[in-house]
C-alpha positions in Angstrom: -5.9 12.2 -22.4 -6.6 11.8 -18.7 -5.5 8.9 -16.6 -5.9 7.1 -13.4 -3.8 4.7 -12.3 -5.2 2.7 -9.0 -2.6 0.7 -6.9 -2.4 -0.5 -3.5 -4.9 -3.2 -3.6 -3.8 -7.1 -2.1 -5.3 -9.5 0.3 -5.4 -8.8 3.9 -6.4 -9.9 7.5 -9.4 -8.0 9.1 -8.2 -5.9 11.6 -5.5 -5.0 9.0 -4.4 -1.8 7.0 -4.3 -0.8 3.5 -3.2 2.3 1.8 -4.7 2.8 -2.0 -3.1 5.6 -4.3 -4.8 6.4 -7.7 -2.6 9.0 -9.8 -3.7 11.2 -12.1 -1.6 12.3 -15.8 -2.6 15.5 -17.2 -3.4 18.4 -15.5 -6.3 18.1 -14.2 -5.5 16.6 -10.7 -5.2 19.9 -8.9 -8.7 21.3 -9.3 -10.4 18.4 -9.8 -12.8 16.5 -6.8 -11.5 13.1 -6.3 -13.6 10.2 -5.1 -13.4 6.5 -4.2 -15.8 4.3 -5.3 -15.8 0.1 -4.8 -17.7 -2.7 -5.9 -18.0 -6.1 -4.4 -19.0 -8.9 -6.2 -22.7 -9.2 -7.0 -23.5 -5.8 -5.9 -23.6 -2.0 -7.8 -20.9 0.2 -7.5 -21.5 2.4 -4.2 -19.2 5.6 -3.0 -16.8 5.3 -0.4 -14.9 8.8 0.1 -14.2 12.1 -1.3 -11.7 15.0 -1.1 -12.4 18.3 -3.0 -9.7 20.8 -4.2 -9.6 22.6 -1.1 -9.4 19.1 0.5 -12.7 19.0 2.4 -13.6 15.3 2.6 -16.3 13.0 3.0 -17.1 9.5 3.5 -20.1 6.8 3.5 -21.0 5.5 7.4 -19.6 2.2 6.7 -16.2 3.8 6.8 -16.1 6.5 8.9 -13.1 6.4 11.3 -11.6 3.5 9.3 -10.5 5.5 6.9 -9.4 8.4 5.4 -8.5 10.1 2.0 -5.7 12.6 1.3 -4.4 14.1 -1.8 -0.6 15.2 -2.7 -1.3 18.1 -6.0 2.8 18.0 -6.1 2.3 14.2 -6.9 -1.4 14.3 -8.4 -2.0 11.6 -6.4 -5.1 10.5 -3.8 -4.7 8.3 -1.2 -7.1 5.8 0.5 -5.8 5.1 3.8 -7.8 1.9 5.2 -7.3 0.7 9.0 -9.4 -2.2 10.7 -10.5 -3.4 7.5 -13.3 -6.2 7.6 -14.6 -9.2 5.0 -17.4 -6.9 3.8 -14.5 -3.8 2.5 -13.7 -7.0 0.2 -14.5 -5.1 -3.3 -13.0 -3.9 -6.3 -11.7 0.0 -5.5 -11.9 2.6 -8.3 -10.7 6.2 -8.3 -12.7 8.9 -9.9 -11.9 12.6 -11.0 -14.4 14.8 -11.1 -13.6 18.3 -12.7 -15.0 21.8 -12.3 -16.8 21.2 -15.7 -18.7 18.0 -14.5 -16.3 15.5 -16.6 -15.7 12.3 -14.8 -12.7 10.2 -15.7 -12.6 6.4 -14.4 -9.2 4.2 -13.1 -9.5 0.3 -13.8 -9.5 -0.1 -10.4 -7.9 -2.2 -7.8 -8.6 -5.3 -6.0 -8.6 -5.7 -2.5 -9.4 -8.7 -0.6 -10.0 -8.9 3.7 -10.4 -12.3 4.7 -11.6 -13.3 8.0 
């Protein structure tokens, strides 16, 4: 059974960093897409960045040069480095596996919270 553990998330001042780690059991991790999704409240659930197997990434405008995804295969683990967050990054943060196969496997997600 494939995992995804999300951690990372807090409360923070704009202007201020976060990193976010999701980490992947089973052995998927190192040819498997990874993607970051989030979800504030009242709103659907929108894509924020990806990294594929051969690391390639890309992200949604809002984010571009704020942040930036990496993955460690040694670790199975995806980062989610974010820099001069803002109030509207406020959202729920979920990591997302996507495998050669087309299976998708879903963390709980992580909270994260920029106040103003």
């Amino acid at each position: 059974q494939v995992q995804l553990v999300e951690s990372g998330g807090g409360l923070v001042q704009a202007g201020g960093s976060l990193r976010l780690s999701c980490e992947a059991s089973g052995s998927i991790f190192s040819f498997s897409a990874m993607r970051w999704y989030r979800q504030a409240p009242g709103k659907e659930r929108e894509f924020v960045a990806a990294i594929t197997s051969g690391s390639s990434t890309n992200y949604v405008d809002s984010v571009k040069g704020r942040f930036t995804i990496s993955r460690d295969n040694a670790k199975s683990t995806v980062y989610l480095q974010m820099d001069k967050l803002k109030p509207e990054d406020t959202a729920v943060y979920y990591c997302n596996a996507r495998t050669p196969t087309l299976r998708e496997y879903w963390g709980k997600g992580t909270l994260v919270t920029v106040s103003s």
